[in-house]
Structure formats: structure tokens, C-alpha cells
C-alpha positions in Angstrom: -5.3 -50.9 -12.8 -2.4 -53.0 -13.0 0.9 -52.3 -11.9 2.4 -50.6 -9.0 1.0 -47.1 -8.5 3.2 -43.9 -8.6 2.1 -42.5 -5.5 0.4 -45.0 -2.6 -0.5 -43.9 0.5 -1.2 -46.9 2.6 -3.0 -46.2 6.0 -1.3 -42.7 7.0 -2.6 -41.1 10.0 -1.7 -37.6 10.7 -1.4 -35.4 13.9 -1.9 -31.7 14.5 -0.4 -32.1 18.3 -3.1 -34.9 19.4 -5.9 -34.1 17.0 -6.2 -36.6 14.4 -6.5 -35.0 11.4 -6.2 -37.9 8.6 -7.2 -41.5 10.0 -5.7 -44.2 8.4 -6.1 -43.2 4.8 -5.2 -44.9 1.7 -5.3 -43.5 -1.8 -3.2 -44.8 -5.4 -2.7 -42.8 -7.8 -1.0 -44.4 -11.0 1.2 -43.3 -13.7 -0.3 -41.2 -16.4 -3.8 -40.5 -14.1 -5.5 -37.7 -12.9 -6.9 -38.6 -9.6 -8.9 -35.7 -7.4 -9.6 -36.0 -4.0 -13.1 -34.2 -3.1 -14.8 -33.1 -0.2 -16.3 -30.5 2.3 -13.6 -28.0 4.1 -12.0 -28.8 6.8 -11.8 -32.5 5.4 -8.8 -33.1 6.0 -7.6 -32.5 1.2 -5.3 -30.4 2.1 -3.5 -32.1 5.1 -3.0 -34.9 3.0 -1.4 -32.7 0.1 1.0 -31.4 3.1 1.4 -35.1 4.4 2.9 -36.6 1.1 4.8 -33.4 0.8 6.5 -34.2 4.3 5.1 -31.5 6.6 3.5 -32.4 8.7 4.9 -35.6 8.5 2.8 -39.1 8.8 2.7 -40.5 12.4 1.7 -43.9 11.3 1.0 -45.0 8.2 2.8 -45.5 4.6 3.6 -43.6 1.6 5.8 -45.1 -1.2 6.3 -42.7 -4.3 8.0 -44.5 -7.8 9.2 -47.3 -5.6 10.5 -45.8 -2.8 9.1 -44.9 0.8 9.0 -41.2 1.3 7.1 -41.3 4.9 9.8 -40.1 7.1 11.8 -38.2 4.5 12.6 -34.0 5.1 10.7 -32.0 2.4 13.2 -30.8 0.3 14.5 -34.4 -0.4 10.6 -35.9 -1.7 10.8 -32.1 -4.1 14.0 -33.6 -5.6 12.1 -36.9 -6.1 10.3 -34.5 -8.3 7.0 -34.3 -6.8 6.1 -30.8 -7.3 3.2 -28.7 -5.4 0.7 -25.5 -6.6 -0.2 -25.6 -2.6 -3.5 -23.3 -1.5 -3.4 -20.0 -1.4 -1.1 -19.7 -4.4 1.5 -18.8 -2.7 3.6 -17.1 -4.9 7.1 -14.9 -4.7 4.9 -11.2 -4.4 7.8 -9.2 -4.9 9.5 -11.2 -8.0 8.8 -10.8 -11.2 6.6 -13.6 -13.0 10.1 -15.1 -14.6 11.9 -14.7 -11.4 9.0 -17.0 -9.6 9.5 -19.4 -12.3 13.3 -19.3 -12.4 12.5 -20.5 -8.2 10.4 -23.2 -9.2 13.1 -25.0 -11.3 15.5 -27.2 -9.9 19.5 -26.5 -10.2 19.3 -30.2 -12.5 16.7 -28.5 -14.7 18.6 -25.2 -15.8 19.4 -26.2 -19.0 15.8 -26.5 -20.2 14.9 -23.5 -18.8 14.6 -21.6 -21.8 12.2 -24.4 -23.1 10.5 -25.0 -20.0 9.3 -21.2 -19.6 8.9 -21.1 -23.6 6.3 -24.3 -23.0 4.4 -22.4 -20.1 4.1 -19.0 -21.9 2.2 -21.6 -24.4 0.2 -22.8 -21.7 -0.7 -19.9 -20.0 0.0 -16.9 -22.5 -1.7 -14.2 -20.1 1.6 -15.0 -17.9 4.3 -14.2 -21.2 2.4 -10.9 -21.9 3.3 -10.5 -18.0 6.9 -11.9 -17.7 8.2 -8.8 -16.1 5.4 -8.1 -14.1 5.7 -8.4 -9.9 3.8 -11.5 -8.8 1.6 -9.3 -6.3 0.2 -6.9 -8.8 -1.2 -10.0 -10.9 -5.0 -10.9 -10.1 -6.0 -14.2 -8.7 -5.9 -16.0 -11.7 -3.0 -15.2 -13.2 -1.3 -16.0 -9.8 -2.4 -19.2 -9.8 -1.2 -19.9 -13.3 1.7 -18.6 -12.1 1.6 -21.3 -8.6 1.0 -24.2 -11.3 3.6 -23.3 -14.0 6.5 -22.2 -11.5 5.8 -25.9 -10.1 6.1 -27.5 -13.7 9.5 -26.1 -13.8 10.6 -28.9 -11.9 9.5 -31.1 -14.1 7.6 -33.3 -12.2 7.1 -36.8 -12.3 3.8 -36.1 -10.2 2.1 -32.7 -9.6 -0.2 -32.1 -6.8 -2.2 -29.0 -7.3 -4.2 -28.0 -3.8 -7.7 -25.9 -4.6 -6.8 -24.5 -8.1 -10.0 -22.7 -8.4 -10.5 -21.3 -5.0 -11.8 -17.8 -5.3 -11.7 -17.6 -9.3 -13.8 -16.8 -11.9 -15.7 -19.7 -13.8 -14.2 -18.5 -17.2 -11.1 -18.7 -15.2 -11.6 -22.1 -14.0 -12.3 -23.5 -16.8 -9.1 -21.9 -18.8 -7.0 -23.5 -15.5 -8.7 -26.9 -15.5 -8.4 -27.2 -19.9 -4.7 -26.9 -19.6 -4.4 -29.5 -16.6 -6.1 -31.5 -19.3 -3.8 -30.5 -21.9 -0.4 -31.3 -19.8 -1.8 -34.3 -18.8 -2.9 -35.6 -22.8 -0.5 -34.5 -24.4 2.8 -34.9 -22.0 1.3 -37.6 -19.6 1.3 -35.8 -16.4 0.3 -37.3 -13.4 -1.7 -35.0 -11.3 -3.3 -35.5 -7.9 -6.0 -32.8 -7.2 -7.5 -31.4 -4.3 -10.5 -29.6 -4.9 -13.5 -28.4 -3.4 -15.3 -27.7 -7.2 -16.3 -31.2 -7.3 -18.2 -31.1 -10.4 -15.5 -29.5 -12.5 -13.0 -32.1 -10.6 -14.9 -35.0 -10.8 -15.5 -34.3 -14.9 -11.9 -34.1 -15.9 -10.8 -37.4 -14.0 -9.7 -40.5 -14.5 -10.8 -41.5 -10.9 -11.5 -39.9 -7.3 -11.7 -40.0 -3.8 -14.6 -38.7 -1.3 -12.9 -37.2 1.8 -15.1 -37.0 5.2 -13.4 -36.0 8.5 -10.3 -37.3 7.5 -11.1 -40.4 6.2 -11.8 -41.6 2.4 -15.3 -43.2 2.5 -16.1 -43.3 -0.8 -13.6 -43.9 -4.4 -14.8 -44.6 -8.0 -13.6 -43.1 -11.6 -14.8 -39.9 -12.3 -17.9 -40.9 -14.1 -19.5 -43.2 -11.1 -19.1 -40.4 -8.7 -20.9 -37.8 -11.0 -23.7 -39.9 -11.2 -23.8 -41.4 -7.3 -26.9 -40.0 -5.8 -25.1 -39.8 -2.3 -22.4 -37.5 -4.1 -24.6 -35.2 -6.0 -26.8 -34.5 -3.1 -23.7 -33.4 -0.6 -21.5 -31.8 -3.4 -22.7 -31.3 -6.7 -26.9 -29.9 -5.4 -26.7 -26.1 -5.9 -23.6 -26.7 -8.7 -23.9 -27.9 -12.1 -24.8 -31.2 -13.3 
């Protein structure tokens, strides 16, 4: 693609005290992309999520987000770059309401859209406006993690990273979840960077993707070339749907 990308991670290496968890990885993902980053647990998806999020930060290694390096920076400063995060797990206010978690996940700049903001994520996910005043912790899984992805759209992101959006869900669910990534992405040209374990249904909606073993990429290719490579369907799409 040509151009600088959005996001570049440019041989990052990350620590968990002195286990290597990420070893020298590089990934781009540019503007206007949806770019998902497959592969078995324990990978090393996730850390690299948490890396580009600033904790734990990179011990060697680049990553430079809309022209700026973002390596060394605290994590609370990269948010306000507005890279916002649906991390694993959900991980959602339990005891607030579903408009008090979304009032959380926009920024004090943001305020003055917030009426339109929540009024364009009721559209998105209307299960969540029929449960405005609901607590977070009585919703089920899948409302929560509409919830995770729409209380980080209130930050209007420049790039969202969602980390295992259908973890534990329902297919119907899924499917609703992964449409409306879609949808955001079509029609308001979101960038997203996925993590995902549900390769087939990651691999399907995206641009292009990454194959994560042991902390390392070994394989890339759009969406498409990774469907059909034989070494892909036989470690994560055999057993799944083709």
C-alpha cells in the first residue's frame, strides 16, 4: 500500500521480567484498513495489543502511530492520541449503568458530541439503548462486549484495537459483533486492528492479516490468501468453517 501507515510496529520485543514474549515483531496497519492478527493462545495477540497500548511497554523495538513514536510514551498519553482499546475479557464498569460506562469511555475533548456519539451506538448496537439503564454486570456476555466496543468508540478513535471480540459468544452473536465492525469501518472509515482467535470469521472480514507463532509473525497476506493457504487452514480454520 502506499503511504505511511497509521500504526507501524517496527521490530518490538517485549519482556515479561526475562521471558520474551514478542520477538522482534513488525506489523503496518494503514489508514482506513481492517488488519487482524491470528493465532493459537498464548501467541503472544494480546501482548502486542498491550504493547502498542504502553503496558507493558516495548524493550526494544519501534512503534510510530500518525507520525509520531509512541514506544516509550505512559498509557494514558497514546489514549489521548486517540487509539482506543475493547481489551479481553470485556472489561467493563460492572456496577455502572450501560450509559455511565459509555460516559467513561469518552474523552473530556469529546463531551459535546456525546449526545450524538451514544445516539450513533444505540444504532449500532440497539440491544444496548433498550438497556441504557441497566448495570453492566447484569448484562450477558454479549451485550458486554458491545458495550467494551462502543464505550471505546466514544473516544472517537483514529484507530481501534479490539482484543478477542468473540471469546466465549454465541455464533449469532458473533456474527451481529463482527457485521457492525464492518459497518463502522464502511461507512465511517475506521481503522481497526483485531486480535482474534476465530480466524475464519477474522480472516473473512479483512483487508489483510498476520499469523502469530510464539511471538513472532511468520506468516502476512490479505484476508483472502490466508483463507485459502493450505498451511493456515490446516492449523486454524480444520474443525471451523470454510
Amino acid at each position: 500500500m502506499s503511504g505511511e501507515p497509521l500504526l507501524k510496529v517496527q521490530g518490538v520485543e517485549t519482556y515479561y521480567g526475562n521471558i520474551r514474549a514478542l520477538g522482534g515483531v513488525d506489523v503496518d496497519v494503514h489508514k482506513g484498513e481492517i488488519v487482524s492478527l491470528i493465532g493459537a493462545n498464548g501467541a503472544g495477540k494480546s501482548t502486542l495489543m498491550m504493547t502498542i497500548c504502553g503496558s507493558p511497554q516495548a524493550r526494544s523495538g519501534k512503534i510510530i502511530f500518525d507520525g509520531t513514536d509512541i514506544t516509550k510514551m505512559p498509557t494514558h498519553m497514546i489514549a489521548r492520541r486517540r487509539i482506543a482499546q475493547s481489551p479481553e475479557g470485556r472489561r467493563i464498569f460492572p456496577r455502572m449503568t450501560v450509559l455511565e460506562n459509555l460516559q467513561m469511555g469518552a474523552g473530556l475533548d469529546n463531551l459535546k458530541y456525546f449526545d450524538e456519539d451514544v445516539a450513533k451506538i444505540f444504532e449500532l448496537f440497539p440491544r444496548l439503548k433498550e438497556r441504557q439503564a441497566q448495570r453492566g454486570g447484569t448484562l450477558s456476555g454479549g451485550e458486554q462486549q458491545m458495550l467494551s466496543i462502543g464505550r471505546a468508540l466514544m473516544a472517537r478513535p483514529k484507530l481501534l484495537l479490539l482484543d478477542e471480540p468473540s471469546l466465549g459468544l454465541a455464533p449469532l452473536i458473533v456474527k451481529g459483533i463482527f457485521e457492525a465492525i464492518k459497518k463502522l469501518n464502511q461507512e465511517e472509515g475506521l481503522t481497526v486492528f483485531l486480535v482474534e482467535q476465530n480466524a475464519f470469521a477474522a480472516l473473512k472480514l479483512s483487508d489483510r492479516a498476520y499469523v502469530m507463532v510464539n511471538g513472532q509473525v511468520t506468516m502476512s497476506g490479505s484476508g483472502r490468501e490466508l483463507l485459502a493457504d493450505p498451511q493456515v487452514r490446516a492449523a486454524y480454520l480444520e474443525g471451523g468453517r470454510h
